[in-house]
N, CA, C and O atoms as a MOPAC input file, in Angstrom:
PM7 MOZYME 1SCF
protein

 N      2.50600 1   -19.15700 1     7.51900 1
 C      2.23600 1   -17.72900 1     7.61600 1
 C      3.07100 1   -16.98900 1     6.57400 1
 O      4.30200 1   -17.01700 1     6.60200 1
 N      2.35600 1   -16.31600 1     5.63900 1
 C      2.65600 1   -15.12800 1     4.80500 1
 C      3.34600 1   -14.13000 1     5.40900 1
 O      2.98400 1   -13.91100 1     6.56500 1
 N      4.56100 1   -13.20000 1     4.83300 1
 C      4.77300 1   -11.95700 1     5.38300 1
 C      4.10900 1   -11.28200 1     3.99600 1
 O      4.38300 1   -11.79000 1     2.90900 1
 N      3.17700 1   -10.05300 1     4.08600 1
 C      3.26800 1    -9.32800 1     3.43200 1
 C      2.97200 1    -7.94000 1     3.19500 1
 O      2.42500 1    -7.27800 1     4.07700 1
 N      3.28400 1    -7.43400 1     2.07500 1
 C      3.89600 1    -5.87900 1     2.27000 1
 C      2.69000 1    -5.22100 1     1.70300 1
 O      2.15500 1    -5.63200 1     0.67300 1
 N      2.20500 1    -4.05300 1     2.47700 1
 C      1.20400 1    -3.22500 1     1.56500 1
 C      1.64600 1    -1.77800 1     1.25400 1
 O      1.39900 1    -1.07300 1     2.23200 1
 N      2.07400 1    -1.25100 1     0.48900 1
 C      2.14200 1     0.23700 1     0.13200 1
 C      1.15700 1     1.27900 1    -0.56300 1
 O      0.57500 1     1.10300 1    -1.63400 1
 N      1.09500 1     2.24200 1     0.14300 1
 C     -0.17300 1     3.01300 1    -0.81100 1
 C      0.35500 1     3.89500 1    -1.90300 1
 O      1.51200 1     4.31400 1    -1.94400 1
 N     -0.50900 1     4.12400 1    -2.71300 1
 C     -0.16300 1     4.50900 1    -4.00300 1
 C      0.09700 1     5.99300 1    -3.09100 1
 O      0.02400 1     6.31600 1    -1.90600 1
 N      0.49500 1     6.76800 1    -4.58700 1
 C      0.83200 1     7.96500 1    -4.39900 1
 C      0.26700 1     8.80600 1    -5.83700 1
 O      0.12900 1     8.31700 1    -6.95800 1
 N      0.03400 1    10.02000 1    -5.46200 1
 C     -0.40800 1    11.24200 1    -6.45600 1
 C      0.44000 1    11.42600 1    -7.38200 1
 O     -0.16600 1    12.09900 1    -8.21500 1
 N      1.74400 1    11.19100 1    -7.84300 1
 C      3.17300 1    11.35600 1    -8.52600 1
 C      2.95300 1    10.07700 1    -9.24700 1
 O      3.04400 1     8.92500 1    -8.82500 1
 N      2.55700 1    10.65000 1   -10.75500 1
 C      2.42700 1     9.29000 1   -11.44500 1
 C      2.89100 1     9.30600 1   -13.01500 1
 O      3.00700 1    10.42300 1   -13.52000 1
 N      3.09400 1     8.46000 1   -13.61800 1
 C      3.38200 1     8.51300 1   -15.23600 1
 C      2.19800 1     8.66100 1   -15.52000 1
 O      1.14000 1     8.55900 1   -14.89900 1
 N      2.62500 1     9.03700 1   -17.01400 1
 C      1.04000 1    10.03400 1   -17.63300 1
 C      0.88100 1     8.82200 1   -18.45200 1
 O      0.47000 1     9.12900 1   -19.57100 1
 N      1.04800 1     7.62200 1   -18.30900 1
 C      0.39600 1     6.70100 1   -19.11500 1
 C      0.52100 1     5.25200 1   -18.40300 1
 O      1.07800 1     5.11600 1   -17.31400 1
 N      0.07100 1     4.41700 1   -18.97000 1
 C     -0.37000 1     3.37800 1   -19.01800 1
 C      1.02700 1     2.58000 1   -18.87900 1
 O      1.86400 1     2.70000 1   -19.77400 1
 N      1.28200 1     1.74400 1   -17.72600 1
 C      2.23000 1     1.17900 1   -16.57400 1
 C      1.98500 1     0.28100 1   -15.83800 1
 O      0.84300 1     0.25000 1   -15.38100 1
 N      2.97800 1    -0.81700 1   -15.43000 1
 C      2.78500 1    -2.10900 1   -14.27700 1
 C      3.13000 1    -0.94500 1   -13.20200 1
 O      4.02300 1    -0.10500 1   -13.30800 1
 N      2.13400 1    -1.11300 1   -12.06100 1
 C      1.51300 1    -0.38000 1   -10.98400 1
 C      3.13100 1    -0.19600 1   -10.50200 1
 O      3.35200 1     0.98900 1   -10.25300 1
 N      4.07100 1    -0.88400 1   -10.34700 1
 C      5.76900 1    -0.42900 1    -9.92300 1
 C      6.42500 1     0.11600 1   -10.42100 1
 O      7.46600 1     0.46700 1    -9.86500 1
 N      6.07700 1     0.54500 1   -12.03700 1
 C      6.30700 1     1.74100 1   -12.43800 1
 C      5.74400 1     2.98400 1   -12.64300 1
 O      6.29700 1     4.03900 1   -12.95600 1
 N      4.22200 1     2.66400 1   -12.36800 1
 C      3.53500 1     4.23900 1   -12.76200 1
 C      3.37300 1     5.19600 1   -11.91300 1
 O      2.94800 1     6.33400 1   -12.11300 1
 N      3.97500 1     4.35500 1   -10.27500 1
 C      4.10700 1     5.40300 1    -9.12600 1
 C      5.35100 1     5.91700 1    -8.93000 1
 O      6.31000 1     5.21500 1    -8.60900 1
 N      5.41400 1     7.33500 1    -9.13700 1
 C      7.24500 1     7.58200 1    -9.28600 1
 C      7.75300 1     8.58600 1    -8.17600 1
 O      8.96000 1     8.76500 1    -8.02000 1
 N      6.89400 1     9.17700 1    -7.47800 1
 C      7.55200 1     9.48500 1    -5.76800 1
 C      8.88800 1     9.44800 1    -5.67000 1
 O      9.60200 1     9.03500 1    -6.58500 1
 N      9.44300 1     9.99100 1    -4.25600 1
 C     10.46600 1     9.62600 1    -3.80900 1
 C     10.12200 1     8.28900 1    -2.84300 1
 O     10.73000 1     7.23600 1    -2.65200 1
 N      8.52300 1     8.97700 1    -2.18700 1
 C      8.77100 1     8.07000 1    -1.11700 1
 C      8.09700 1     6.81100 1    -1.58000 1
 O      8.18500 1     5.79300 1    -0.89200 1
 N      7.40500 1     6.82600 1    -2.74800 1
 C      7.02900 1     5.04000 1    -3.02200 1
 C      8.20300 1     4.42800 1    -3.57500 1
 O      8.45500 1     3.22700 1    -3.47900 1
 N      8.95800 1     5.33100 1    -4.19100 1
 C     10.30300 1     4.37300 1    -4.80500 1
 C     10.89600 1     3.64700 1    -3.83900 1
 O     11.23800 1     2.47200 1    -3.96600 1
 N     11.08700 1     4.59600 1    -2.46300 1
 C     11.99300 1     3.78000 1    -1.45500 1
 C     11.17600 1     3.04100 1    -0.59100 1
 O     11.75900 1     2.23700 1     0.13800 1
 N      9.77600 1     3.14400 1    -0.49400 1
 C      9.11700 1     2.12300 1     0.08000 1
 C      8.94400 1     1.13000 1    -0.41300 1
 O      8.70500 1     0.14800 1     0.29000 1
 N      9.00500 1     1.02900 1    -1.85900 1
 C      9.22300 1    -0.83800 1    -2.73400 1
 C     10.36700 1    -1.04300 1    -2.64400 1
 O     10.71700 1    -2.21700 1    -2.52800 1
 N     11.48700 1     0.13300 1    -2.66500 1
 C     12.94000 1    -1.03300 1    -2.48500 1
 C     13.07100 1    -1.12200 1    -0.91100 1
 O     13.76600 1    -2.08500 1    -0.58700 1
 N     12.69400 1    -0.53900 1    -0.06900 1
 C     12.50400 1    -1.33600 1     1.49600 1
 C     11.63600 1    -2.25200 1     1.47600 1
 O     11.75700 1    -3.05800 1     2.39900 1
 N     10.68600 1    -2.46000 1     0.67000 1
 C      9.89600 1    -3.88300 1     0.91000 1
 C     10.50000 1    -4.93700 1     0.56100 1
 O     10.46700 1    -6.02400 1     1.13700 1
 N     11.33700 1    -4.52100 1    -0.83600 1
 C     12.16200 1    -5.52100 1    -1.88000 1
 C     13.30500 1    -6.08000 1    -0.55400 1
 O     13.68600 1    -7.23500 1    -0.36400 1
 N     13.57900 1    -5.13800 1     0.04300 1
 C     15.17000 1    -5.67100 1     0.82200 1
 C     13.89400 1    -6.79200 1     2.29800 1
 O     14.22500 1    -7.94300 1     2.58500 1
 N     13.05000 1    -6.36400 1     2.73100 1
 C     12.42100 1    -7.30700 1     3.45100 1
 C     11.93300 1    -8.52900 1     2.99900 1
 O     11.14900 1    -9.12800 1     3.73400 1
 N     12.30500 1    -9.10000 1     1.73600 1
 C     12.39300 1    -9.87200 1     0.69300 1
 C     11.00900 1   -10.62900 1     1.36300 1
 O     11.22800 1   -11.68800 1     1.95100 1
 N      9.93400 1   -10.25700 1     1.31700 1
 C      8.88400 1   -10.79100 1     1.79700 1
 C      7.79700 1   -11.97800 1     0.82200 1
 O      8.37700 1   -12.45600 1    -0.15300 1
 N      6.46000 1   -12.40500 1     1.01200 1
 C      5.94700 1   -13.33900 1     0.42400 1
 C      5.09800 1   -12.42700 1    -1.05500 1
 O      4.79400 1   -12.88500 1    -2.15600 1
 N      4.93100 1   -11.16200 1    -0.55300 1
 C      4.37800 1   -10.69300 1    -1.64200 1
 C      4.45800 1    -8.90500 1    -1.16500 1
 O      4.63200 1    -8.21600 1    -0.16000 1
 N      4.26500 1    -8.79600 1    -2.26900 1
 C      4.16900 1    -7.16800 1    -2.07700 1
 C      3.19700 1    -6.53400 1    -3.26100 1
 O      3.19300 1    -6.84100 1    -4.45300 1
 N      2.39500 1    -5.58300 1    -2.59300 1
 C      0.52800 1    -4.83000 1    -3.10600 1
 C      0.62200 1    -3.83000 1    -2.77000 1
 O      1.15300 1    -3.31400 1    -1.78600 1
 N     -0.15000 1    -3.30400 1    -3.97500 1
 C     -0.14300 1    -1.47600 1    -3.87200 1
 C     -1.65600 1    -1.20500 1    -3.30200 1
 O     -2.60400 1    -1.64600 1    -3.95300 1
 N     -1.86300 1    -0.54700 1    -2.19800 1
 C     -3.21800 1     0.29600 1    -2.13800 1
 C     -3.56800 1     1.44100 1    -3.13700 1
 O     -3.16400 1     2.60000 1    -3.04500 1
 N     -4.29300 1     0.99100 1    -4.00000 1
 C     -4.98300 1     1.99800 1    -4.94300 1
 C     -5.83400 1     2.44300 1    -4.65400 1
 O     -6.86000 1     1.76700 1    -4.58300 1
 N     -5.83900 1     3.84000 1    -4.33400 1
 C     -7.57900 1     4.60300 1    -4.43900 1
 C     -8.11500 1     3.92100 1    -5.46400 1
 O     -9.13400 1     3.26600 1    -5.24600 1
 N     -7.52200 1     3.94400 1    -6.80600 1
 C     -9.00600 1     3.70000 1    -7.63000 1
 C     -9.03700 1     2.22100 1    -7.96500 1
 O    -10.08200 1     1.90600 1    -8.53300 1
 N     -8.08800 1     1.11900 1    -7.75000 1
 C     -7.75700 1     0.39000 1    -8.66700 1
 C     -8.16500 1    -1.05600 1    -7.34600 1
 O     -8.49500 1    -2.17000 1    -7.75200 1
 N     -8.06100 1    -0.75500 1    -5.91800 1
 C     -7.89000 1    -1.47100 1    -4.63000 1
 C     -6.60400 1    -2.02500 1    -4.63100 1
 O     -5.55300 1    -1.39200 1    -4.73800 1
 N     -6.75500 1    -3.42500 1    -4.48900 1
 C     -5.37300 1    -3.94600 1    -4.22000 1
 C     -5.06900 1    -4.55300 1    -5.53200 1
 O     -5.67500 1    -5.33700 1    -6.26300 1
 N     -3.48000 1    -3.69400 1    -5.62200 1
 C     -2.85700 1    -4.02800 1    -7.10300 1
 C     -1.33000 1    -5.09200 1    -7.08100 1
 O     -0.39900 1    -4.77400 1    -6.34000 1
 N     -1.27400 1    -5.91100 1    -7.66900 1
 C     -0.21000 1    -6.15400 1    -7.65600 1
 C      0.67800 1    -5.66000 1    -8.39800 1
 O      0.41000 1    -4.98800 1    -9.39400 1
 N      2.35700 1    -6.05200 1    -7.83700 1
 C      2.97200 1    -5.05700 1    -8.57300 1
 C      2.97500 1    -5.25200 1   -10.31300 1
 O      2.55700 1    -4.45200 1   -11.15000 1
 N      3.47300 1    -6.33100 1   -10.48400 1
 C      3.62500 1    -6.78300 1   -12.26500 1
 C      1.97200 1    -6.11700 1   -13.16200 1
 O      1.97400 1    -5.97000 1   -14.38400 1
 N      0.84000 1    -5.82800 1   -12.39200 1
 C     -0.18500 1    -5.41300 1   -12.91700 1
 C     -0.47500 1    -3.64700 1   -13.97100 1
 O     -0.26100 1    -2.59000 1   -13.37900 1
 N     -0.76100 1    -3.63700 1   -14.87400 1
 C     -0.65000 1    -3.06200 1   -16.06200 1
 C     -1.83400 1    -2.03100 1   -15.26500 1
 O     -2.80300 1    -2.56500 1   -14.72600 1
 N     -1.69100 1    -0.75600 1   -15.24700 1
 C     -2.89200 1     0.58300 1   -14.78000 1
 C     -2.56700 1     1.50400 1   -15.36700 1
 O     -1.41000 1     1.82700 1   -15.63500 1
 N     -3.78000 1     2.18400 1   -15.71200 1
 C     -4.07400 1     3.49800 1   -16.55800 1
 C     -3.44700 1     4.60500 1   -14.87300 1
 O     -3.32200 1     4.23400 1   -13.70600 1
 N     -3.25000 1     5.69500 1   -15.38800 1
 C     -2.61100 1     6.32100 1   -14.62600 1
 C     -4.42200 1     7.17700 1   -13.92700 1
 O     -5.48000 1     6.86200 1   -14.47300 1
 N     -4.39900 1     7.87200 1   -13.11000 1
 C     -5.60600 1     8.12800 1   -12.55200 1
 C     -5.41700 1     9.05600 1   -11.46000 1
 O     -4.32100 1     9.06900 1   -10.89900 1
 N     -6.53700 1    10.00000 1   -11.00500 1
 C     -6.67100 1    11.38200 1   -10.03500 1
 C     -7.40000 1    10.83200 1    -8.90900 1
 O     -8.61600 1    11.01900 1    -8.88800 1
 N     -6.72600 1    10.03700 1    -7.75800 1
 C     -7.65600 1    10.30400 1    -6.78500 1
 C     -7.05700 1     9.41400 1    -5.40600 1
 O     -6.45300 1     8.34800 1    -5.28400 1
 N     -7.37100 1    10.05700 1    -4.82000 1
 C     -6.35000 1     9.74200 1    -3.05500 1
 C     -7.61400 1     9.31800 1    -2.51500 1
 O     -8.68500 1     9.49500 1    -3.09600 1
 N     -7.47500 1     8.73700 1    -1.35900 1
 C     -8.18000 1     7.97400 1    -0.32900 1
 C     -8.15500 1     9.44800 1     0.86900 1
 O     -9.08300 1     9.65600 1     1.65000 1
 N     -6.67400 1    10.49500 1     0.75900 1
 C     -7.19100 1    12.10900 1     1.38500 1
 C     -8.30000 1    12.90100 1     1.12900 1
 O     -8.76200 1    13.75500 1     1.88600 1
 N     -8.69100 1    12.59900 1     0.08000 1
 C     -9.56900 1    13.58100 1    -0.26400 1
 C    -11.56700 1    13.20800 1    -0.11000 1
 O    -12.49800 1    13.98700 1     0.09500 1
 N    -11.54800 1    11.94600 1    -0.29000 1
 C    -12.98900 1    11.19100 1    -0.36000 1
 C    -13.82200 1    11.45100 1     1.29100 1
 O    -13.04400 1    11.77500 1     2.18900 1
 N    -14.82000 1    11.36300 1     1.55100 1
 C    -15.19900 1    10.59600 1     3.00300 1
 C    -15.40500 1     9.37400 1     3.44400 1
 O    -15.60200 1     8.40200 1     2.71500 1
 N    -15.36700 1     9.36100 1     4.76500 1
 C    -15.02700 1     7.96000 1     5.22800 1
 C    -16.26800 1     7.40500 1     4.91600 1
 O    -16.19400 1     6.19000 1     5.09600 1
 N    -17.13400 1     7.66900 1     4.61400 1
 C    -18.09300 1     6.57800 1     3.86000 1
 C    -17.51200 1     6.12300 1     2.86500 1
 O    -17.42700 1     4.89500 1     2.88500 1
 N    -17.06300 1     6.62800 1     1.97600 1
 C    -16.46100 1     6.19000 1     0.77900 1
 C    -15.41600 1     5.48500 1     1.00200 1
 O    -15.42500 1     4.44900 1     0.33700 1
 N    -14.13700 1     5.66700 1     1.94200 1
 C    -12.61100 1     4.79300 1     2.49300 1
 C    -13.62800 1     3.48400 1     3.05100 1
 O    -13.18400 1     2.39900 1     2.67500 1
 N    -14.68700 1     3.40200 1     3.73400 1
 C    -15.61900 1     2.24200 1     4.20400 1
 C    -15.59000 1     1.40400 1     3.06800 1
 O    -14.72200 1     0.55600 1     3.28100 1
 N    -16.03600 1     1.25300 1     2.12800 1
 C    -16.64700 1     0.99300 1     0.70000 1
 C    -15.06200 1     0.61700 1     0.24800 1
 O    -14.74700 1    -0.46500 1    -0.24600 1
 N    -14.50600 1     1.27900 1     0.40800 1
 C    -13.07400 1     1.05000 1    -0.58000 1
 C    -12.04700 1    -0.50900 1     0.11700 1
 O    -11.41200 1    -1.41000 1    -0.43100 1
 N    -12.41500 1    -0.07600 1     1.84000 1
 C    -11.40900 1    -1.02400 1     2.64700 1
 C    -12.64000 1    -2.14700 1     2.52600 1
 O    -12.51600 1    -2.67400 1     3.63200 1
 N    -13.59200 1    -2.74800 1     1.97500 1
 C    -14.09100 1    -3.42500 1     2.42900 1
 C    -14.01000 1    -4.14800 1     0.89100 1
 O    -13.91300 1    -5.37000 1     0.78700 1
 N    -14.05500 1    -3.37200 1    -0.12500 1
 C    -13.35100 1    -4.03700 1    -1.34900 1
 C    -11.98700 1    -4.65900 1    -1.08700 1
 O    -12.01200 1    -5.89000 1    -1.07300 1
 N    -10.99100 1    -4.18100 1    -0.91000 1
 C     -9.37600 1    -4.15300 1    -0.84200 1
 C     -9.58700 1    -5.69300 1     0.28200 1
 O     -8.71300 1    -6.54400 1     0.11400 1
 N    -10.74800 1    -6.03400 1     1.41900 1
 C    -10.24200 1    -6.53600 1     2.08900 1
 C    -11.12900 1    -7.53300 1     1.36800 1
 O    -11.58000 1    -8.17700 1     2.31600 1
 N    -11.62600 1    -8.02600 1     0.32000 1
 C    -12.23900 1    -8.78200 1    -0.12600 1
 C    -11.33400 1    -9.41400 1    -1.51000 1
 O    -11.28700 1   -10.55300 1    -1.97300 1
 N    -10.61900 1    -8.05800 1    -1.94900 1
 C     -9.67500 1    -8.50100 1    -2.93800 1
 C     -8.07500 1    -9.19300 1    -1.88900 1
 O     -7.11900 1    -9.86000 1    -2.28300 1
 N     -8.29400 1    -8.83700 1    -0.97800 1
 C     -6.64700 1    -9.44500 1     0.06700 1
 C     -7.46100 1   -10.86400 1     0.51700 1
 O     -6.67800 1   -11.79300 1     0.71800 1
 N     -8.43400 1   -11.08900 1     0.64900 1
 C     -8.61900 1   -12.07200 1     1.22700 1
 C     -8.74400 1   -13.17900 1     0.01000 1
 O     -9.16000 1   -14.29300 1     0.32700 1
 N     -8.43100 1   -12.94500 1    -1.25400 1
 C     -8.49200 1   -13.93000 1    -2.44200 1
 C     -6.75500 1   -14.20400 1    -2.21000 1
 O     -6.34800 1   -15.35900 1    -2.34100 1
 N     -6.16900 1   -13.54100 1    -2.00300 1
 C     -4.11100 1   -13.92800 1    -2.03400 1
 C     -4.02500 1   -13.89200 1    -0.88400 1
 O     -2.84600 1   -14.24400 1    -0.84900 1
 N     -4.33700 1   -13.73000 1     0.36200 1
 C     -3.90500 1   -13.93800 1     1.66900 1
 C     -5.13000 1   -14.65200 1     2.95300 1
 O     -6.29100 1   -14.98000 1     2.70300 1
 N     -4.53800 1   -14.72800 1     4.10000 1
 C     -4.98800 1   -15.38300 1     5.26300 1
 C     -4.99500 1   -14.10000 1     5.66000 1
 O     -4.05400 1   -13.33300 1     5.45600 1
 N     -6.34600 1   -13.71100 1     6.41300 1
 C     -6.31200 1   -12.41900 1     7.03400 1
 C     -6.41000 1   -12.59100 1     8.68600 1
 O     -6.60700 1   -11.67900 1     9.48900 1
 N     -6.20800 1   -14.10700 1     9.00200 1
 C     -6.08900 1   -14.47200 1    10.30100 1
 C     -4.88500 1   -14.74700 1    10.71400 1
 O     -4.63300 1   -14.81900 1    11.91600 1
 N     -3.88500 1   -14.95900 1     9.67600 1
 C     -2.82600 1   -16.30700 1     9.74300 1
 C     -1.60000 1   -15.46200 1     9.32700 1
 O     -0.55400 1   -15.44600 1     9.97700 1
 N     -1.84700 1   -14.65200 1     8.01100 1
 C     -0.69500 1   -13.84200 1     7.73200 1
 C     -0.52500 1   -12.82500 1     8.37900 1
 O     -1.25600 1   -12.15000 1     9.10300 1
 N      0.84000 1   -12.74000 1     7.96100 1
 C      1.81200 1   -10.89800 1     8.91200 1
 C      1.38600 1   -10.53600 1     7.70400 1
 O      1.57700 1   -10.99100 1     6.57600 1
 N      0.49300 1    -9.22600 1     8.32700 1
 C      1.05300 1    -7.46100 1     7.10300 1
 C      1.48700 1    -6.30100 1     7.43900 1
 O      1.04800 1    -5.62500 1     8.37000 1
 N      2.65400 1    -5.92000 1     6.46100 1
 C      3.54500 1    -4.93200 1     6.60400 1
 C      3.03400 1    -3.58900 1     6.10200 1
 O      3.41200 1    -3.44000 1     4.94000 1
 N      2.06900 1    -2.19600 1     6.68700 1
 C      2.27300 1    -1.26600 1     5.53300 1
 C      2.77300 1     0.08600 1     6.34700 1
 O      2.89300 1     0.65900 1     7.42900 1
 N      2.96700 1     0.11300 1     4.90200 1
 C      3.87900 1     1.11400 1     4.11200 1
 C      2.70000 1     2.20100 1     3.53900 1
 O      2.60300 1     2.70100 1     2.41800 1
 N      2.08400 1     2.32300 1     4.40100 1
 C      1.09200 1     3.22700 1     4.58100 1
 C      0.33900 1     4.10800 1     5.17500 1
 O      0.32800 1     3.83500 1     6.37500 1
 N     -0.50000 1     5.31500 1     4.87700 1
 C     -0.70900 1     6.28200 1     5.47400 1
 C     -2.44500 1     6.09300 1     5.84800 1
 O     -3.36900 1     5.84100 1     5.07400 1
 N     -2.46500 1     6.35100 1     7.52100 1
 C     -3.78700 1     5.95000 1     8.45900 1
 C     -4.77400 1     5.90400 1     7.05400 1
 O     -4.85500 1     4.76800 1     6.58500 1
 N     -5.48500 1     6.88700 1     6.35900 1
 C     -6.47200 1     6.79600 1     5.72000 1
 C     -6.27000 1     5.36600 1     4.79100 1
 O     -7.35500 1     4.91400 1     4.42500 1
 N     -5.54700 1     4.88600 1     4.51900 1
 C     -4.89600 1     3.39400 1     3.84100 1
 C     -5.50900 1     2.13700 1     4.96900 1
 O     -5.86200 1     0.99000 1     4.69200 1
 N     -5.48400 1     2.74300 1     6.14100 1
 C     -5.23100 1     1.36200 1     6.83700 1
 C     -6.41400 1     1.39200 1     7.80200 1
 O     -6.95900 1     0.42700 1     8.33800 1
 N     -6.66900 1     2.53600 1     7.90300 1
 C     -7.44300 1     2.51200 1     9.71700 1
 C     -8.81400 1     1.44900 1     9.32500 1
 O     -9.47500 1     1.08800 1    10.29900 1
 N     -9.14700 1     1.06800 1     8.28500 1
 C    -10.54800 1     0.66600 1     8.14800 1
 C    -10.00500 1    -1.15600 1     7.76600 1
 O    -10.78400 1    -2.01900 1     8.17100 1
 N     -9.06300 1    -1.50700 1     7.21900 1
 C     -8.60400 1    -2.63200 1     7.15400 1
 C     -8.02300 1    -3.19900 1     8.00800 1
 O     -8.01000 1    -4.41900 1     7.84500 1
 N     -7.27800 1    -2.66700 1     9.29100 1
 C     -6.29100 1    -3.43100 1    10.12100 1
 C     -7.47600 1    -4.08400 1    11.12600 1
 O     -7.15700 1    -5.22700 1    11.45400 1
 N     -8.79500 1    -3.64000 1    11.71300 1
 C     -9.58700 1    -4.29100 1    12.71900 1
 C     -9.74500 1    -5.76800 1    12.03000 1
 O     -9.85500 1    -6.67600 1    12.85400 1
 N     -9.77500 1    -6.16000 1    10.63700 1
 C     -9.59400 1    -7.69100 1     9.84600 1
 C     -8.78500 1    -8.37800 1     9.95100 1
 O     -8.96800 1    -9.59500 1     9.91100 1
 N     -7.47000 1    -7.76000 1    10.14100 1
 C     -5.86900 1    -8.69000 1    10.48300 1
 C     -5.75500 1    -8.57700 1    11.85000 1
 O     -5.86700 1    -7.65600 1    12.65900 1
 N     -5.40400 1   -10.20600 1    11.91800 1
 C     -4.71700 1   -10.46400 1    13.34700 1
 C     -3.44400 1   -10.15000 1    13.09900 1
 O     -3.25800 1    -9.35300 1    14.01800 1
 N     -2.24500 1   -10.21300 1    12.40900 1
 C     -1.10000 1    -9.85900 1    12.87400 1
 C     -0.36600 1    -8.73200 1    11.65400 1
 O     -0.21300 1    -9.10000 1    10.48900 1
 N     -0.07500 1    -7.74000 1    11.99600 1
 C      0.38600 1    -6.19900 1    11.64200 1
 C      1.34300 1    -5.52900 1    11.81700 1
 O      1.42000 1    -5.37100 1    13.03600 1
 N      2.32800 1    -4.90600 1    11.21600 1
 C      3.07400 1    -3.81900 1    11.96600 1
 C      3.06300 1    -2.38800 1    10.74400 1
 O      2.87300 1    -2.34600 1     9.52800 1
 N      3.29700 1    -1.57200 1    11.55100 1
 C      3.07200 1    -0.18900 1    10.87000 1
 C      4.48300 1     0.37000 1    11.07500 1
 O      4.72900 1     1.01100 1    12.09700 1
 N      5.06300 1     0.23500 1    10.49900 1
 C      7.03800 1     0.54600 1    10.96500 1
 C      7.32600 1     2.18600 1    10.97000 1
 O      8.05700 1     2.83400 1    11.71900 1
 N      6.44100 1     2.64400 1     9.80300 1
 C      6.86100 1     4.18700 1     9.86500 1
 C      5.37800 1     5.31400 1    10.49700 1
 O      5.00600 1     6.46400 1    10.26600 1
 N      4.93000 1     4.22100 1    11.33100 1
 C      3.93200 1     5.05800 1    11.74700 1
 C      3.81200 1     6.32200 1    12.63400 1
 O      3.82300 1     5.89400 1    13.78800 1
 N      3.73900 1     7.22600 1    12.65000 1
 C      3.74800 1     8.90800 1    13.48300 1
 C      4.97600 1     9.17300 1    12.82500 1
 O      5.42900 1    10.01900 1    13.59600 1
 N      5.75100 1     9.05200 1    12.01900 1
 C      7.20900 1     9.87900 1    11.13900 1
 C      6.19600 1    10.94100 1    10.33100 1
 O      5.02800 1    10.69900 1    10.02600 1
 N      6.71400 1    11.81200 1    10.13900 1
 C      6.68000 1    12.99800 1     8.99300 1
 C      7.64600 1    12.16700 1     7.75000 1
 O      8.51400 1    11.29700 1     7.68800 1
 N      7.05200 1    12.84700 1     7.06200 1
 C      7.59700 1    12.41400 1     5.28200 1
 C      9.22500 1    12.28500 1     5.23900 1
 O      9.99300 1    11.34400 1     5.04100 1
 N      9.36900 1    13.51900 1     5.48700 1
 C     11.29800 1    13.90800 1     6.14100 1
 C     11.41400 1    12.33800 1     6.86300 1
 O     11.89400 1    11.47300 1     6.13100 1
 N     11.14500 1    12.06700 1     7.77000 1
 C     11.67200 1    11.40600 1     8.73900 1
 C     11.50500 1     9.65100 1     7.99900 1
 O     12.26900 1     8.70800 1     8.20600 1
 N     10.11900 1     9.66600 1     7.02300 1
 C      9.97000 1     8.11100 1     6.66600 1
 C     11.23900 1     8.00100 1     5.78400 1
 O     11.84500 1     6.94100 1     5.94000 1
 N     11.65600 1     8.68400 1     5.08200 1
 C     12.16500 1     8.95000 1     3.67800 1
 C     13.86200 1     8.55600 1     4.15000 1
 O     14.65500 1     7.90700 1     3.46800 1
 N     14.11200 1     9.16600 1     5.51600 1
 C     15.45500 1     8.95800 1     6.02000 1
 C     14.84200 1     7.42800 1     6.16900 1
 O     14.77800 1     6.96600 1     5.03000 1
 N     14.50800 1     6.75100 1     6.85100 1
 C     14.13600 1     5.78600 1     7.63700 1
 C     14.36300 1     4.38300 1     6.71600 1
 O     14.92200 1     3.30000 1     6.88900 1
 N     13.49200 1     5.13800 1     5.48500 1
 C     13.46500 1     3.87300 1     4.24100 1
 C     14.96100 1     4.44800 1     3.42900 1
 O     15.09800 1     3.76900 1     2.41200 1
 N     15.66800 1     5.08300 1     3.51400 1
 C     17.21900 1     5.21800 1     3.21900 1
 C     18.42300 1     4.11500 1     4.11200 1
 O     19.34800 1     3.48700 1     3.59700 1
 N     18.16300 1     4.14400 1     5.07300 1
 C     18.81500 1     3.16800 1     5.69300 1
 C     19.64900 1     1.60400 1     5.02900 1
 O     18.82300 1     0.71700 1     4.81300 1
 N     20.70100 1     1.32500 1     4.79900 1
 C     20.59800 1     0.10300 1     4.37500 1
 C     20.03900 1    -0.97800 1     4.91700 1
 O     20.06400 1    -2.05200 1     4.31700 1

C-alpha cells in the first residue's frame, strides 16, 4: 500500500513556464507541499484544473482556471480524467490518499478510493494555514 498526497492547485501563480512545485506560489500551497514533504509519503500530485493530475518535477505553462468557477458537469469530466490519470501511478483500491484539498477537488473522486483522509477538512484558510504551520 501506497501513501499518497494530493494537493490542489491554486490561482497564485508564476507568470511563466515552471515544474508544477514551483509555479504555484500561495501561502497555503507552499505549506501544504512542505506538510506533505514532512509526511515523507510514496508520492505527492497536484490537482490541476487545467492540467489533471500533475506531478511535482512536471514542467506547466502557467494558466486561468479553478475547478470554483466551472459546473459540476464539467468537475464530472475533469474527476473522471484525474481518476484515469491516478489510476496509471496508483491502486485506487489498495492505496491511502492524503488531500490537501478543497471539496470541489475531491467530492467526485473520493466515491473511487477505498482508503482516504481529508486532515484539514471544515478549517477556514486562517485555521488550515495555522494547522500546516505546526512542526
Amino acid at each position: 500500500m501506497k501513501r499518497i498526497i494530493l494537493i490542489s492547485c491554486v490561482s497564485k501563480k508564476r507568470p511563466y513556464r515552471a515544474k508544477a512545485k514551483d509555479l504555484y506560489i500561495s501561502a497555503l500551497f507552499r505549506k501544504n507541499l512542505a506538510y506533505a514533504q514532512r509526511l515523507n509519503p510514496d508520492a505527492i500530485y497536484i490537482l490541476s484544473a487545467k492540467y489533471g493530475l500533475v506531478d511535482l518535477e512536471t514542467e506547466i505553462d502557467p494558466y486561468d482556471l479553478t475547478l470554483n468557477t466551472i459546473s459540476a458537469e464539467l468537475i464530472k469530466k475533469w474527476a473522471v480524467y484525474v481518476l484515469h490519470q491516478l489510476s496509471a501511478v496508483a491502486d485506487l483500491r489498495q492505496d491511502h490518499f492524503i488531500f490537501l484539498a478543497g471539496m470541489k477537488y475531491r467530492k467526485y473522486l473520493l466515491p473511487h478510493l477505498a482508503s482516504y483522509v481529508i486532515p484539514l477538512e471544515g478549517l477556514p484558510i486562517g485555521k488550515q494555514l495555522q494547522y500546516l504551520s505546526k512542526p
